[in-house]
N, C-alpha and C positions, 0 to 999 in steps of 0.2 A: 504494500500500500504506500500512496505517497505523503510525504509532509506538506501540508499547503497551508497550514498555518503552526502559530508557535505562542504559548502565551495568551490567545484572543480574550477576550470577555465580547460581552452586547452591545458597549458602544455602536451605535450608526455608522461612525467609520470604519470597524474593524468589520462587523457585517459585509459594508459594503464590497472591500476588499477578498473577503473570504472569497465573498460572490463571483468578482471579478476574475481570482484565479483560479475558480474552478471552473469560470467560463473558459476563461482563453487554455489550459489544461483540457479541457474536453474540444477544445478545436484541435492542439496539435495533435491529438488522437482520434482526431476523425470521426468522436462519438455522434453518433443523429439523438441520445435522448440524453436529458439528465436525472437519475432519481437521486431523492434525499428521503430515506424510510428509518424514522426513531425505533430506538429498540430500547430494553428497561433503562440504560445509562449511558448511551450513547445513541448518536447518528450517524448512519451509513451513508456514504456518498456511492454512489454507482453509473455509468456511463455503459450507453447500450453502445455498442464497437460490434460490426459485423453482425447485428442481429443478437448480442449473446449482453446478457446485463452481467457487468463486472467491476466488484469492487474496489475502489478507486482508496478512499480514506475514513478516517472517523472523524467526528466531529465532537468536543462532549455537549452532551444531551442539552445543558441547557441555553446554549446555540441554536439547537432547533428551529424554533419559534420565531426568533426572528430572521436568519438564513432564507425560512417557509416565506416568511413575508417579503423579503427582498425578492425573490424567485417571483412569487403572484404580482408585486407591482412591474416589475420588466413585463410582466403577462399578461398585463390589464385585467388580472383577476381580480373577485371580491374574498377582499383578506380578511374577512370576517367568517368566511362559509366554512367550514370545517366538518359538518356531517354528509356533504352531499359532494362528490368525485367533479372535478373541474378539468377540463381538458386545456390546455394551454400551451400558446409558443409563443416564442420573441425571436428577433435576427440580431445579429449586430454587428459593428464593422470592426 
């Protein structure tokens, strides 16, 4: 798995960063998806690469949350919804 970050807290900035490098991280790998799935104490990052979803990093857990909402706003999702499955993309240069 990679280091993509060191240190973080929830700061907005550090967030924002996280985001950023596991954007441009999933471009030099070619990934077409990004997931981020919490598990009891951590968060998984995983990048779909050839069809096949593969674990990238962890995150600790209490990153989650706002990581999730940095991802829904790039995605013009509504960051409030959380019981019901939202489908979403963004591009970027």
């Amino acid at each position: 798995m990679v280091e993509l970050i060191s240190n973080a807290s929830t700061t907005d900035g550090n967030v924002i960063k996280i985001v950023e490098k596991t954007i441009k991280y999933a471009f030099t790998k070619n990934a077409s998806d990004i997931h981020v799935e919490p598990t009891k104490n951590e968060a998984v990052v995983r990048f779909r690469i050839d069809g096949t979803l593969q674990p990238i990093c962890t995150l600790p857990r209490d990153l989650y949350q706002a990581v999730l909402a940095r991802f829904k706003i790039l995605a013009n999702l509504k960051i409030d919804e959380s019981r019901l499955a939202q489908d979403g993309r963004f591009s970027t240069r």
